[in-house]
C-alpha positions in Angstrom: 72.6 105.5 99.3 75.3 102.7 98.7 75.7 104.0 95.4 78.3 106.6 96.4 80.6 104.5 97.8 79.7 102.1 95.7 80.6 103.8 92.6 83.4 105.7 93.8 87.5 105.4 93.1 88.5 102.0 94.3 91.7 103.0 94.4 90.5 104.9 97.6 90.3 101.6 99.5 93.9 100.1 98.2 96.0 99.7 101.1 99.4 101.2 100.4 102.4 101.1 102.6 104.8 104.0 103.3 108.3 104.2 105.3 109.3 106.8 107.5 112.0 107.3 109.9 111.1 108.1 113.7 113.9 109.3 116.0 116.3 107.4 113.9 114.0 103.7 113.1 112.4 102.8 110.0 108.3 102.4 110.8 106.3 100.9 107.8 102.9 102.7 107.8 100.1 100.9 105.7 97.1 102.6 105.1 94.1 103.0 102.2 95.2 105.3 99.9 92.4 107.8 101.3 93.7 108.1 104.4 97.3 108.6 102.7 95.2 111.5 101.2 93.9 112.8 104.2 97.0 112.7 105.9 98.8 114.8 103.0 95.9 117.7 103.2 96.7 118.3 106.7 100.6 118.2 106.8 100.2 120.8 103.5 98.3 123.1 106.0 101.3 123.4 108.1 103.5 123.3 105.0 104.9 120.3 106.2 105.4 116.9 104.4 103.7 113.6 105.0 106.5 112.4 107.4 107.1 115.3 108.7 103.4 115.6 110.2 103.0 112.2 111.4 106.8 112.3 113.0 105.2 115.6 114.5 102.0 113.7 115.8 103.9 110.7 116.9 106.2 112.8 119.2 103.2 115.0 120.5 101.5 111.7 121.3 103.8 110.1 123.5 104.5 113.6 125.1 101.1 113.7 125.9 101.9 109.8 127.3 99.7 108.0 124.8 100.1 104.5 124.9 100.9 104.1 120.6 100.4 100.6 120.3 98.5 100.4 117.4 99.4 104.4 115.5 98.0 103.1 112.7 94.7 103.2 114.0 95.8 106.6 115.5 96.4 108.0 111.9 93.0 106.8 111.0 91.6 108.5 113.8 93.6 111.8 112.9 92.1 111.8 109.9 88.9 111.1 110.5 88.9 113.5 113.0 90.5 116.3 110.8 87.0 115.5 108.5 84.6 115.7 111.5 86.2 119.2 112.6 85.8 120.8 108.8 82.2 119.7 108.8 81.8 121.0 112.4 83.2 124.4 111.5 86.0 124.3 113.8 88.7 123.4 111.5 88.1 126.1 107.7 87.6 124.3 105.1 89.8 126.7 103.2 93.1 125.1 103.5 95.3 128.4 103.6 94.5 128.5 107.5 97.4 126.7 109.3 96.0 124.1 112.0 98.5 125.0 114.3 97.0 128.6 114.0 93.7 127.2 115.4 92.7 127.9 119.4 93.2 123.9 119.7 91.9 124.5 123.7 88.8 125.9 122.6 87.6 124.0 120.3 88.5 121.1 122.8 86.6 122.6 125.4 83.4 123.1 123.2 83.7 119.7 122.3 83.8 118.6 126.0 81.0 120.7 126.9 78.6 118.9 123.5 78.3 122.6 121.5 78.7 121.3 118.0 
């Protein structure tokens, strides 16, 4: 079991840090080069770039009135999160679908109600 992640790219796991500007302010993001990954397939969904997509989720989120204390951990989430919904069927795994396209209150609600 361990041998695939094991044996896999260590690279993955190399913590890299990126700058964006948000609303004017510099923010330093560090995270594992997978997650950096991650993070680029679904901004090139939307045909949006990197910081583009997480200025986009950052605004959404405190619209929403998340508390952002710690966004790395958010981004994490995001994409881990963006994984879990392609292997759940509610996000195609063909990446020519948009995610804003997608009936976000549905597949929220089937969620809510356990029917994945």
């Amino acid at each position: 079991m361990c041998k695939l992640f094991i044996k896999a790219d260590p690279d993955l796991w190399v913590s890299t840090t990126h700058s964006l500007r948000i609303d004017g302010m510099v923010t330093s993001v560090r995270l594992e080069n997978y997650f950096w990954q991650i993070l680029e397939q679904i901004a090139q969904r939307d045909e949006m770039n990197r910081a583009q997509m997480i200025t986009r989720l950052y605004h959404e989120s405190i619209d929403a009135g998340h508390d952002l204390g710690n966004f790395t951990s958010f981004l994490r989430v995001c994409a881990l999160r963006y994984l879990a919904l392609q292997l759940s069927g509610d996000i195609p795994a063909r990446d020519d679908v948009a995610i804003a396209s997608l009936d976000a209150e549905t597949i929220l609600a089937r969620e809510a109600n356990g029917l994945h």
